[in-house]
C-alpha positions in Angstrom: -5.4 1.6 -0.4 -6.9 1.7 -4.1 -10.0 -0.6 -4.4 -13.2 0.0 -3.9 -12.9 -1.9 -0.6 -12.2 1.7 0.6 -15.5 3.3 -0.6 -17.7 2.9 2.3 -14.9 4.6 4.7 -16.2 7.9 4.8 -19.5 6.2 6.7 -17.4 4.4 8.6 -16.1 7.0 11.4 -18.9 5.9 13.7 -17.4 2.6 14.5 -13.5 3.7 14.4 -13.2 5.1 17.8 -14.4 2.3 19.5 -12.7 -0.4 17.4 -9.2 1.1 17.3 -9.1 1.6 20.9 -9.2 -2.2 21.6 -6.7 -2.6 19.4 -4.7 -0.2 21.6 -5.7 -2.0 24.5 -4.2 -5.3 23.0 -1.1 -4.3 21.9 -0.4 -2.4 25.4 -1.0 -5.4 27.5 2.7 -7.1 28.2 4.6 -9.5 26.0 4.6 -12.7 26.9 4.8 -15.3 24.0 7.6 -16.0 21.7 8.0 -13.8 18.7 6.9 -16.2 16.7 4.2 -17.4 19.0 2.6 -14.1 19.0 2.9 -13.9 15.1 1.0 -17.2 14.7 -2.2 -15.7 17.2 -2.1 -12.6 15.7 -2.7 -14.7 12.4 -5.1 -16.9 13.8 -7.1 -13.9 14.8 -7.1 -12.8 11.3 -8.5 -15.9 9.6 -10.8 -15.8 12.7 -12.4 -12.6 11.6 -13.6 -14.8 8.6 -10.6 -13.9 6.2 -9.7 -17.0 4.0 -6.1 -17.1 4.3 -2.9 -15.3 5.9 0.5 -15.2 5.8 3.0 -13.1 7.6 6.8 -12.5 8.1 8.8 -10.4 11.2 12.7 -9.7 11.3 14.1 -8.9 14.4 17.5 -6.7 14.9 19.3 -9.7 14.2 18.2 -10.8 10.7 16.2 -13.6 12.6 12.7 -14.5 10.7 9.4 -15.3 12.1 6.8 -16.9 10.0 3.3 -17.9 10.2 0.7 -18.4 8.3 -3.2 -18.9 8.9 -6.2 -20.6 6.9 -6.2 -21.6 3.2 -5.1 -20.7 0.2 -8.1 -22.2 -1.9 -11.4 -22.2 -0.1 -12.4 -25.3 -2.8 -9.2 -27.8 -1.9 -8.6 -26.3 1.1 -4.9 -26.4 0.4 -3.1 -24.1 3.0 -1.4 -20.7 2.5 2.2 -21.2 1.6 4.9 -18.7 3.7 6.3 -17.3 0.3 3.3 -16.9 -1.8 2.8 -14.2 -4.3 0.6 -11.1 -3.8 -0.4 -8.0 -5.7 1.7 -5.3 -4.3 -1.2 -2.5 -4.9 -0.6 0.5 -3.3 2.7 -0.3 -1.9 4.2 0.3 -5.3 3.7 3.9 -4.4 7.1 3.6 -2.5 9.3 2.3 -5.6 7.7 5.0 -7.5 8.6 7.2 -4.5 12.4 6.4 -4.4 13.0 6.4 -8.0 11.7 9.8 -8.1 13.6 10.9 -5.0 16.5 9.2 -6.6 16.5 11.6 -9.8 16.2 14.3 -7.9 19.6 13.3 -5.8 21.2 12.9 -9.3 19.8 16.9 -10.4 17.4 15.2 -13.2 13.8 16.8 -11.8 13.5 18.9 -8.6 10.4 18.1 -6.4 9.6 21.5 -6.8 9.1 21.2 -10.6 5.9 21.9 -12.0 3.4 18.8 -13.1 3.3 20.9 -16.6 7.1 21.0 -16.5 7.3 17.7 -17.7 3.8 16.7 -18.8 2.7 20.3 -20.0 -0.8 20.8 -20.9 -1.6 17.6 -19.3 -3.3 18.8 -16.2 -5.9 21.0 -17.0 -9.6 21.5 -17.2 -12.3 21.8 -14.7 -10.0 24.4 -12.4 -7.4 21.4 -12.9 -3.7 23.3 -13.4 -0.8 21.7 -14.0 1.3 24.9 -13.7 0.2 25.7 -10.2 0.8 21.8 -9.1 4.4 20.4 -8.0 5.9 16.9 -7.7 6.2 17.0 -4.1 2.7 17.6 -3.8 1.8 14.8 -6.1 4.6 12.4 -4.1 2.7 13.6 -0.5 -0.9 13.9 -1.8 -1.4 17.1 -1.1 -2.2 18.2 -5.1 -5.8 18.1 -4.8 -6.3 16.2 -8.2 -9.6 14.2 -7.5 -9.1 10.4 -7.7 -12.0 8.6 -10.4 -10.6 5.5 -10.8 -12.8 2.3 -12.4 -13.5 0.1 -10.1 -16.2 -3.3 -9.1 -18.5 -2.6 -6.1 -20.8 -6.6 -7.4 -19.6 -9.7 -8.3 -21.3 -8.7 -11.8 -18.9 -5.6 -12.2 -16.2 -7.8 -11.2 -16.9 -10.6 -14.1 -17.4 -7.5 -16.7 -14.6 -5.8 -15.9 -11.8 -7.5 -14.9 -10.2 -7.7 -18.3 -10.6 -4.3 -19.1 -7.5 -2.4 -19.8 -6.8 1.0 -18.8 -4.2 3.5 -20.4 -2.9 6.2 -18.1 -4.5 9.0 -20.3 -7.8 7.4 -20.1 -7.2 7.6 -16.2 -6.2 10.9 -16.2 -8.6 12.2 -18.6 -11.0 10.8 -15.9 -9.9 12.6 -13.2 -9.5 16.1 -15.0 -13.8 15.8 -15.5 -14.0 16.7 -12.2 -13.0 19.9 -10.3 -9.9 20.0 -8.0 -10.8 18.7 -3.9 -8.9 21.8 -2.9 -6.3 24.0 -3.9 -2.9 22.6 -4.5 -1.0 22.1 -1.2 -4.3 23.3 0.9 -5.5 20.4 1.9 -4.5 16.1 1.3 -6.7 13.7 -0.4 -5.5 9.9 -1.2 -4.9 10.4 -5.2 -4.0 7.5 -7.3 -4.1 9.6 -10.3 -1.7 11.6 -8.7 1.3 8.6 -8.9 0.3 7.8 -12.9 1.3 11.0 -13.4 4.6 10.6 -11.5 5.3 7.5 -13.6 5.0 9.2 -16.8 7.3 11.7 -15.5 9.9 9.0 -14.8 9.2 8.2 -18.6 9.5 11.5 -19.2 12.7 12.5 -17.6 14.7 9.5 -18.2 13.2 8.0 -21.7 12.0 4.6 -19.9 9.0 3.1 -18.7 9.0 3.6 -14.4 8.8 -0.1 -13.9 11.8 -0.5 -15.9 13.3 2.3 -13.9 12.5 0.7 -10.6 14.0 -2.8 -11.6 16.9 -1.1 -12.4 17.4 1.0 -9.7 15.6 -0.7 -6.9 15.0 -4.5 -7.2 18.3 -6.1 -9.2 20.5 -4.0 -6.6 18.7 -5.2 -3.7 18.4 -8.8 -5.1 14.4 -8.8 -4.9 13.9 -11.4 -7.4 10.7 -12.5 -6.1 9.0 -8.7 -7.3 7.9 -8.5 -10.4 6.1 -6.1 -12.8 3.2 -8.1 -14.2 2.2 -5.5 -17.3 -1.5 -6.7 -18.6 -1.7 -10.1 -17.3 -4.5 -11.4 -15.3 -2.9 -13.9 -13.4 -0.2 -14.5 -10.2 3.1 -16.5 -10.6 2.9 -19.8 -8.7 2.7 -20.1 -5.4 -0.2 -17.9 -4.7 -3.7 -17.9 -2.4 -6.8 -17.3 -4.4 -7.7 -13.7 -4.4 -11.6 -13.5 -2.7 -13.6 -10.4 -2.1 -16.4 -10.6 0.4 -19.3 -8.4 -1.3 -22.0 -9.1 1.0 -23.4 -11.9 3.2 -23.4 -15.4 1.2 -21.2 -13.6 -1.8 -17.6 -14.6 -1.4 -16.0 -14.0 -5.1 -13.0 -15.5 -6.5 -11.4 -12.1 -7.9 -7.4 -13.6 -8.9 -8.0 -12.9 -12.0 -8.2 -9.4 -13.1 -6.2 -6.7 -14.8 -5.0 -4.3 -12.2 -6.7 -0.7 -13.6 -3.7 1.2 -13.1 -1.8 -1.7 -14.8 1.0 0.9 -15.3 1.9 2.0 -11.9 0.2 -1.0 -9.7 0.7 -4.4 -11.6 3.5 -5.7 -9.3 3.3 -8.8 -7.1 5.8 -10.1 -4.7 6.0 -11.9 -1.8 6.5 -11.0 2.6 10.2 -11.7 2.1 10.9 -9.1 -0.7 8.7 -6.2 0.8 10.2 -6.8 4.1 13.9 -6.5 2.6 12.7 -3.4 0.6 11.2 -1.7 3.5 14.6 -2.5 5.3 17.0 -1.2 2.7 14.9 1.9 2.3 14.7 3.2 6.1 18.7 2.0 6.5 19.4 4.4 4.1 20.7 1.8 1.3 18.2 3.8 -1.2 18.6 7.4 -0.8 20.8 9.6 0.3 20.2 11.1 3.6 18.9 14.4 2.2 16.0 12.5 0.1 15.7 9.8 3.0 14.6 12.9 5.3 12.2 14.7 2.8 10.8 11.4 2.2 9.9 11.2 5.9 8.3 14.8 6.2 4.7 14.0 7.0 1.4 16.2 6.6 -1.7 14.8 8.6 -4.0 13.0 6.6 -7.7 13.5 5.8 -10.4 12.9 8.5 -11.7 9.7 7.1 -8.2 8.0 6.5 -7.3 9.0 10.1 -9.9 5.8 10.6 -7.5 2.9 9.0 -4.4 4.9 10.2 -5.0 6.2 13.4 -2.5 8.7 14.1 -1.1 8.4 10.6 1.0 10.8 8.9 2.0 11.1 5.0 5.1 11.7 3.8 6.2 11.1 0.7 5.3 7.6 -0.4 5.7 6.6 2.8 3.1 6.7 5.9 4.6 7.6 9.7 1.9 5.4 12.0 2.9 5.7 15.7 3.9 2.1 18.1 1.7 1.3 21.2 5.2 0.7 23.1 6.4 4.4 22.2 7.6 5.8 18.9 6.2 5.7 15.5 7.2 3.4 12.3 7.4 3.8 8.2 4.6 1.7 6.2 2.7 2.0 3.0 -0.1 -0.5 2.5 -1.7 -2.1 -0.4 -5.2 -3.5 -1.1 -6.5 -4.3 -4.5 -7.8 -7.4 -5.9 -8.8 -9.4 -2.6 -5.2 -9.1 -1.7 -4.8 -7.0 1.8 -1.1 -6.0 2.8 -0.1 -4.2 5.9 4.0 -3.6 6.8 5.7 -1.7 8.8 9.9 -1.2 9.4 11.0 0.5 12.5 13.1 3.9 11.7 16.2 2.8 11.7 15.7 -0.2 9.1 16.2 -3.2 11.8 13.0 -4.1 12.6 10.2 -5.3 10.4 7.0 -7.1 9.5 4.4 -7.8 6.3 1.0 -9.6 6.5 -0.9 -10.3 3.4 -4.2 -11.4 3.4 -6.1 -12.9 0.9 -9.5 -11.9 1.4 -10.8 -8.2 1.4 -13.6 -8.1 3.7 -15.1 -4.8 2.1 -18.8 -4.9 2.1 -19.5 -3.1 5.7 -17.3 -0.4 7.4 -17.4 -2.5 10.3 -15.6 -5.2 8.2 -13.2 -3.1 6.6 -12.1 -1.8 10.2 -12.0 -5.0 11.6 -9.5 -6.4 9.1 -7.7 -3.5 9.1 -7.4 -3.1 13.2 -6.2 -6.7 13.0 -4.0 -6.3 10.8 -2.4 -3.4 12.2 -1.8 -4.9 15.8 -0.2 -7.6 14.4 2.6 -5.3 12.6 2.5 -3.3 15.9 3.1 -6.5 18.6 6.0 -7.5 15.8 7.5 -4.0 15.9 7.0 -3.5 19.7 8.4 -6.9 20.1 11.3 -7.3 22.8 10.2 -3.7 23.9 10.4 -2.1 20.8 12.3 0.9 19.8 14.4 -1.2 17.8 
């Protein structure tokens, strides 16, 4: 959740109610179709909302794979989506930088507790902005109150002018600390991108090297997850990918692949359904953390009013979001939406069960859009989780 395709949210609580309880009503109804019979509707129903192209994984207890895909991958050739295309990870990076932070904690480098000006003194500051008073777990959980002012394209003119532009983390920062605190540090929660640059330059800080290098390291090569890779300054996808399209209005469908992710630092990774879904695995199976920093991870705060609208019932922990399953329980997620690329996932708690849907279209120019995409979406990863009566 870091593009612009989020800005009309806060207008947007009129038409939640209504639309999130028929996707409740879906998902409740009982299971009939295959696995991967119900994947390939609940992709269908995507693409049928108008969104160019989808593709979507499921594993089941067993290590069994369900795959479907839906629409095209290049609304001028009409060539279709391929299974393992590339994406931009967006937001979903949060959760490497998450672990990697949580792992140098288990190893007594940092301490969650640790002041922001700890590591980065004199950083934070300004405007009622004070590092001293704000802690790493509270950056990790969102609960700082460092006000997010990101750059970002809202036209297909703003996209063409800025897409090239590159952004360095102080510049980002500097941004936010122009504007007052949203609230006291751990007094309220407030979605802060700026928030996770400043946890990457305090993996710089504490272990001499660049976070991305960090989470290769420490997360990827271990786990084998070729297929995710940091993409620094470049504009452009490794091969196979969809087009990237961003619906700005009716009649203005833009081609938006090619762009420099703002927060090129923390959120220039791409990968594909079959690497997120075996990271989401390892992580809640405990391959990543020790149980101590597995269970602080999953310590959830409520989130704000207006992000209780895409994640109805949604909890933050840290890096990591607790949504609850129409068939009883709750499951672990983090998704991702910049660039036209839309990601959903979600891994049940013990690791064995799991699903990713990326879409290649963000349908961000009404709140009506933006719920619809994201209701779909999400009742897709819930009829995967819930799948064979869930609980997995």
């Amino acid at each position: 959740m870091t593009s612009t395709l989020r800005k009309h949210l806060a207008t947007a609580l009129g038409v939640a109610t209504l639309l999130t309880a028929e996707v409740a009503t879906a998902a409740a109804q009982p299971s009939g179709p295959s696995p991967v019979e119900q994947l390939r509707r609940d992709t269908r129903a995507i693409h049928a909302l108008g969104v160019s192209g989808v593709q979507a994984r499921a594993i089941g207890p067993d290590g069994r794979q369900s795959v479907a895909t839906s629409g095209t991958a290049d609304l001028n050739t009409g060539r279709p989506v391929h299974s393992d295309g590339y994406f931009r990870m967006a937001s979903t990076s949060k959760t490497l930088v998450a672990v990697v932070v949580l792992q140098l904690e288990a190893e007594g480098t940092l301490s969650l507790d640790d002041t922001v000006d700890h590591w980065l003194p004199g950083v934070v500051q300004g405007n009622g902005n004070d590092g001293r008073r704000i802690t790493i777990r509270q950056l990790l959980q969102h609960t700082s109150g460092i006000h997010d002012d990101l750059p970002g394209y809202t036209t297909p003119d703003e996209y063409y002018e800025q897409r090239h532009d590159v952004h360095r983390p102080e510049r980002l920062i500097a941004r936010a600390m122009a504007h007052a605190p949203d609230f006291r540090p751990g007094k309220g929660w407030a979605y802060s991108n700026t928030g996770y640059i400043l946890l990457d330059s305090i993996i710089e800080k504490a272990t001499g090297r660049p976070a991305h290098r960090e989470i290769e390291d420490r997360v990827l090569r271990p786990l084998g997850l070729n297929e995710t890779r940091w993409m620094g300054t470049s504009p452009v996808l490794p091969r196979p990918h969809a087009k990237a399209y961003q619906l700005f209005g009716p009649g203005s469908v833009v081609d938006v692949t090619q762009q420099i992710p703002v927060d090129h630092e923390a959120l220039s990774w791409v990968t594909t359904t079959r690497d997120e879904n075996g990271f989401l695995r390892a992580l809640l199976a405990g391959r990543l953390l020790p149980p101590r920093q597995l269970a602080a991870m999953k310590k959830t705060v409520p989130v704000s009013a207006e992000v209780q609208q895409l994640w109805p019932g949604g909890r933050y922990g840290l890096g990591l979001v607790e949504r609850p399953l129409s068939c009883g329980g709750t499951y672990w997620s983090h998704e991702g939406g910049d660039g036209g690329y839309i990601t959903l996932n979600g891994v049940t708690g013990d690791g064995r069960r799991s699903a990713v849907v990326s879409m290649s279209e963000a349908r961000g120019d009404t709140p009506e859009h933006i719920l619809e995409q994201e209701n779909a979406a999400g009742a897709l990863i819930d009829h995967a989780l819930c799948a064979g009566g869930g609980r997995a």
